[in-house]
C-alpha positions as CSV (number, residue, x, y, z in Angstrom):
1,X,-10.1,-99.9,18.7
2,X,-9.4,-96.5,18.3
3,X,-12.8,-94.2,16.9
4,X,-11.3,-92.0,13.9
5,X,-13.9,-89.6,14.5
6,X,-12.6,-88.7,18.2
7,X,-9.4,-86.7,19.1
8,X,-7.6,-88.3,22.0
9,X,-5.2,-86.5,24.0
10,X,-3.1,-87.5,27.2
11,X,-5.4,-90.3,27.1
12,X,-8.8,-88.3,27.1
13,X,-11.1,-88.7,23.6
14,X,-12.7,-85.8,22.6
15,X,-15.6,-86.0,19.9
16,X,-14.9,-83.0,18.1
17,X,-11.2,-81.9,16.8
18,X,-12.1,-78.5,17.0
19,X,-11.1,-76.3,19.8
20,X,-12.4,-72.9,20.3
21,X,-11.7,-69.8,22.4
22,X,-13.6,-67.3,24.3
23,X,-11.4,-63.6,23.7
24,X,-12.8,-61.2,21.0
25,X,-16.7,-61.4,20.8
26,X,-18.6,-58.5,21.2
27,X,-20.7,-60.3,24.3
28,X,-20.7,-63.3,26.2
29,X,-24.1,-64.3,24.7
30,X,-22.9,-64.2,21.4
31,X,-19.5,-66.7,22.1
32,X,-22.0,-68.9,23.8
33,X,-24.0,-69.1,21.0
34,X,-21.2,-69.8,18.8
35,X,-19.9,-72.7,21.2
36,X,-22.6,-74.2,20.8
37,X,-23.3,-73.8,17.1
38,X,-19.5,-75.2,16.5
39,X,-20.2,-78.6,17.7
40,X,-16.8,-78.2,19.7
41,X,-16.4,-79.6,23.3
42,X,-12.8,-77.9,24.1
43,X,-12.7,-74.6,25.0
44,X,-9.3,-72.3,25.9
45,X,-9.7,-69.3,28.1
46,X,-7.1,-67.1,29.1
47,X,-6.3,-67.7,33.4
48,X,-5.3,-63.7,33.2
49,X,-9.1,-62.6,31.4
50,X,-11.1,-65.0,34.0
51,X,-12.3,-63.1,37.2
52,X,-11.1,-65.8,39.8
53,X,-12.3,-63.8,42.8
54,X,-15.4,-61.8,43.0
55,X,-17.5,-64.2,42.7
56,X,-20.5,-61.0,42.5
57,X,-19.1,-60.3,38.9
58,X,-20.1,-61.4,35.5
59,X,-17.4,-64.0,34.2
60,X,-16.9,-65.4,31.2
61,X,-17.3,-68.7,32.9
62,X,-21.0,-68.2,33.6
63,X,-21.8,-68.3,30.2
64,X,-19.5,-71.8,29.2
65,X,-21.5,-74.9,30.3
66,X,-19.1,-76.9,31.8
67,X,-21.0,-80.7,31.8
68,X,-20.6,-79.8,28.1
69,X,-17.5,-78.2,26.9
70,X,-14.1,-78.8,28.5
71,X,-12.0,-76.1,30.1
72,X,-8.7,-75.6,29.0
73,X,-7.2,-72.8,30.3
74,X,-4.2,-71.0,28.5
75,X,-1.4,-68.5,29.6
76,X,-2.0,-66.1,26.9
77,X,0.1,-62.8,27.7
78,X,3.2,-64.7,29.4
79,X,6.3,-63.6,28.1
80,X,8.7,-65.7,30.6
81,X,8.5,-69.9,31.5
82,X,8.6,-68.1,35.0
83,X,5.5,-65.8,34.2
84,X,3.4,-68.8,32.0
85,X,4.4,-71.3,35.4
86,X,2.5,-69.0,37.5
87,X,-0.3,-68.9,35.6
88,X,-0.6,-72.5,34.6
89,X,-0.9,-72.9,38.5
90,X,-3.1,-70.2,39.0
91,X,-5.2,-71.7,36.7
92,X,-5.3,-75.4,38.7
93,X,-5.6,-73.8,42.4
94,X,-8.9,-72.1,41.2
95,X,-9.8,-75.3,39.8
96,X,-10.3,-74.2,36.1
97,X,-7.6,-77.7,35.0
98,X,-4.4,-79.3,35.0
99,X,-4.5,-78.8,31.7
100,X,-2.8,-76.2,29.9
101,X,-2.7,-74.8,27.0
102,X,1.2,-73.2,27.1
103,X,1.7,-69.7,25.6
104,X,5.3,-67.9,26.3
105,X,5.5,-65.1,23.4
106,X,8.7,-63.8,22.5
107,X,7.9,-60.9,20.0
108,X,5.0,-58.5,20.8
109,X,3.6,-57.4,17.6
110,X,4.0,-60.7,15.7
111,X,2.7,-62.7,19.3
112,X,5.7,-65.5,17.8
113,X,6.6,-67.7,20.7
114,X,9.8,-67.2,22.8
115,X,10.6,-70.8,22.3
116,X,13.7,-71.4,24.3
117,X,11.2,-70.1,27.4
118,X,8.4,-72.2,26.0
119,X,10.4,-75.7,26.3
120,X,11.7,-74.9,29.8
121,X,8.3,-74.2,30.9
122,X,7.3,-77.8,29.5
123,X,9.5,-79.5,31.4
124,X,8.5,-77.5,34.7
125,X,4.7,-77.9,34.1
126,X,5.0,-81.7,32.8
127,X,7.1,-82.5,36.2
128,X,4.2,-81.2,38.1
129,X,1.5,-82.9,36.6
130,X,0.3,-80.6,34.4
131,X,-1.3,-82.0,30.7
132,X,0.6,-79.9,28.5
133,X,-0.1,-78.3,24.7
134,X,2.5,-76.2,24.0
135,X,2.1,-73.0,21.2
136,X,4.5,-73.2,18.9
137,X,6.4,-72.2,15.7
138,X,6.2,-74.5,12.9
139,X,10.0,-75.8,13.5
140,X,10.1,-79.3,13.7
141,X,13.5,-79.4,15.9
142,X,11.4,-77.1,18.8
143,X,8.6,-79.6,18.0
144,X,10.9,-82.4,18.9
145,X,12.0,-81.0,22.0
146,X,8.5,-80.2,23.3
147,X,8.0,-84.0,22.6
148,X,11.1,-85.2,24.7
149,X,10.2,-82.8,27.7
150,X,6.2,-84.4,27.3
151,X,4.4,-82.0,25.7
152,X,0.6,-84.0,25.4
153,X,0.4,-82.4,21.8
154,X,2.4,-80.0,19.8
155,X,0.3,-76.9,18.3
156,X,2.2,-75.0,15.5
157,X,0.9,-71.7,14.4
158,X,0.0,-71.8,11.0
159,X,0.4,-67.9,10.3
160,X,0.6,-65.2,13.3
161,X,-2.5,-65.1,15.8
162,X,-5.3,-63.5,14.3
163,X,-4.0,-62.7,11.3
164,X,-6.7,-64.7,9.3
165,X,-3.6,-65.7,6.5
166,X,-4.0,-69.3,7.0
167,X,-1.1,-71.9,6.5
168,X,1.3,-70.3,5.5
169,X,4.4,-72.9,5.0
170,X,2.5,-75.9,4.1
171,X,5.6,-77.9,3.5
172,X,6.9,-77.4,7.2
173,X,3.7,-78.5,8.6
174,X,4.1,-81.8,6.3
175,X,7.1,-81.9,7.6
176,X,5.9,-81.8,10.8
177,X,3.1,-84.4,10.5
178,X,5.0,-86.7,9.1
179,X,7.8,-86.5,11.7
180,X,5.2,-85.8,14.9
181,X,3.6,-89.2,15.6
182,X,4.1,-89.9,19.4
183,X,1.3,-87.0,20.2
184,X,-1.3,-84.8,18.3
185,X,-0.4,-82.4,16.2
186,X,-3.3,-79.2,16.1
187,X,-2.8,-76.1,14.3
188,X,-2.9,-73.4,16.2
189,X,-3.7,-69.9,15.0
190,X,-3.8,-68.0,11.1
191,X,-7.1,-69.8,10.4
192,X,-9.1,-67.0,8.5
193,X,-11.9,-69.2,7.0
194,X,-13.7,-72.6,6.4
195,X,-11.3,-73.6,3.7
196,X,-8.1,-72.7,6.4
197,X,-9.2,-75.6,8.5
198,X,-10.5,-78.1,5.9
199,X,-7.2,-77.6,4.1
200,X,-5.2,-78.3,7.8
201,X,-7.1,-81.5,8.2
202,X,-6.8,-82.2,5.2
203,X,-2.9,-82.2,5.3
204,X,-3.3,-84.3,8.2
205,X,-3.6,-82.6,11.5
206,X,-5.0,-84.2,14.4
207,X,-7.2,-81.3,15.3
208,X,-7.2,-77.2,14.5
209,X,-7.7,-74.3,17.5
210,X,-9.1,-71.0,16.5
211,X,-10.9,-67.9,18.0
212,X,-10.7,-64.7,16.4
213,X,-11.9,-66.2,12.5
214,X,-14.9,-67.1,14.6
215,X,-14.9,-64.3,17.0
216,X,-14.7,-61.7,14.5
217,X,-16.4,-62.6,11.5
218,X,-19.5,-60.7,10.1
219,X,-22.0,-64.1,11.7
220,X,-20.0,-65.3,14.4
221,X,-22.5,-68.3,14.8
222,X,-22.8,-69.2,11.2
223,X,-18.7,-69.1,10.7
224,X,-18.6,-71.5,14.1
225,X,-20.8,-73.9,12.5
226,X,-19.2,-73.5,9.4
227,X,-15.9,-74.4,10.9
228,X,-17.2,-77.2,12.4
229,X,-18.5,-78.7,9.3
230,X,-14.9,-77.8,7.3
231,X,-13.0,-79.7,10.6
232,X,-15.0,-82.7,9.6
233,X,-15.0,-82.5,6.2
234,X,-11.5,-81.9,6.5
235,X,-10.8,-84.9,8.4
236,X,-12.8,-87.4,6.4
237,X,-10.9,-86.1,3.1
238,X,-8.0,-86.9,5.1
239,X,-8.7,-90.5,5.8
240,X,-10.3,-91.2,2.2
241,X,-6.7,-90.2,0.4
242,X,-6.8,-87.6,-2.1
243,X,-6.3,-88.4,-6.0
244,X,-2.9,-88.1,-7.0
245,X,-2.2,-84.6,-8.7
246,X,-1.6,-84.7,-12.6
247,X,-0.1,-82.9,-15.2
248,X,-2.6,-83.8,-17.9
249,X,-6.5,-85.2,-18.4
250,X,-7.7,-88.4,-17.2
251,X,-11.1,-89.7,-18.4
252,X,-13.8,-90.1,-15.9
253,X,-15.5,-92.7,-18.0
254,X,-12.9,-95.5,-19.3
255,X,-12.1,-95.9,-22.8
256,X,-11.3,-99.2,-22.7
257,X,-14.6,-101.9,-24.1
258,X,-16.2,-99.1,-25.5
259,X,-18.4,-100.1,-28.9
260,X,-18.1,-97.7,-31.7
């Protein structure tokens, strides 16, 4: 039976749907403390930002406790399938995971993705093994493709990275969870507060991934646990099916057998 609560991906069940990242705090002891104050157990770091060889310096990884949160490592900065391959398989030789979470960008100032470079590095990763969840636009044709070449979960932007606007073309990603069913479907960057990721949820996605609304907010660790709390809330609004919207008033207390 599957647990409503948990986010399952490639086969792996996950007890939060959020996923958090590690780029933007202003030290490593304050991300740490707003890991933990999220409640997530996903966490995306960049393979380029990670200090893979001297072992004698600080790294981000000292400060992510790894029996509790799960490593997914991310080829933020690619700009080629060729470039976001090599890092991908950076990232596994090190022994960060075989999990991926695949950035090719296409435009530099809006950070869109390049997807015609992001598909063919689906199919490259996927054929080696890799676990797969592809950044992407909000167009459910690329969406589809990513699917067909095995992408584990498709993750649509809902505004550009960092930019805090939240969804920002709610009847595409409607679009997209009603038509993306094989696989998860988390939003991936624009969340700028709470009510960005309870309103995702709420809309039906399977899960939501955000850094800098965390990173960079006034109380990092109070907006982390706040986002938890608006991931769940989210999802549980989701499952209990909204009222339908109407034009005109409709009586809390019933009419109907009243004495007068």
């Amino acid at each position: 039976m599957v647990d409503q609560n948990q986010l399952t991906i490639a086969g792996r069940a996950f007890n939060s749907r959020l996923i958090v990242g590690t780029g933007k705090y202003r030290s490593f002891q304050e991300m740490k403390r707003a890991h933990e104050a999220s409640g997530a157990d996903m966490v995306t770091v960049a393979v380029r930002r990670v200090n893979l060889t001297d072992k004698s310096k600080e790294s981000l990884l000292d400060y992510i406790d790894r029996k509790n949160f799960f490593i997914l490592p991310n080829t933020a900065g690619c700009y080629t399938a060729d470039e976001a391959v090599r890092a991908a398989r950076l990232g596994r030789e090190v022994g960060l995971s075989e999990w991926v979470k695949l950035e090719v960008i296409g435009d530099q100032q809006t950070l869109f993705p390049d997807t015609t470079e992001l598909v063919a590095a689906t199919k490259t990763l996927v054929k080696e093994g890799f676990v797969v969840l592809p950044y992407t636009s909000d167009d459910l044709i690329v969406a589809r493709r990513l699917v067909d070449a095995g992408a584990a979960a498709v993750m649509p932007l809902g505004a550009p990275i960092g930019s805090g606007m939240g969804i920002q073309n709610v009847a595409n990603f409607r679009i997209l969870r009603e038509r993306i069913t094989e696989v998860p479907l988390i939003l991936d960057a624009g969340v700028g507060t709470a009510s960005d990721a309870a309103m995702a949820m709420e809309l039906g996605a399977d899960g939501v991934l955000m850094n800098t609304a965390i990173a960079e907010a006034q109380d990092s660790v109070l907006m982390a646990e706040a986002m938890g709390s608006a991931v769940e809330a989210g999802r549980k609004a989701f499952l209990a099916g909204r009222i339908e919207k109407k034009l005109y008033a409709s009586a809390s207390s019933p009419l109907h057998g009243v004495v007068r």
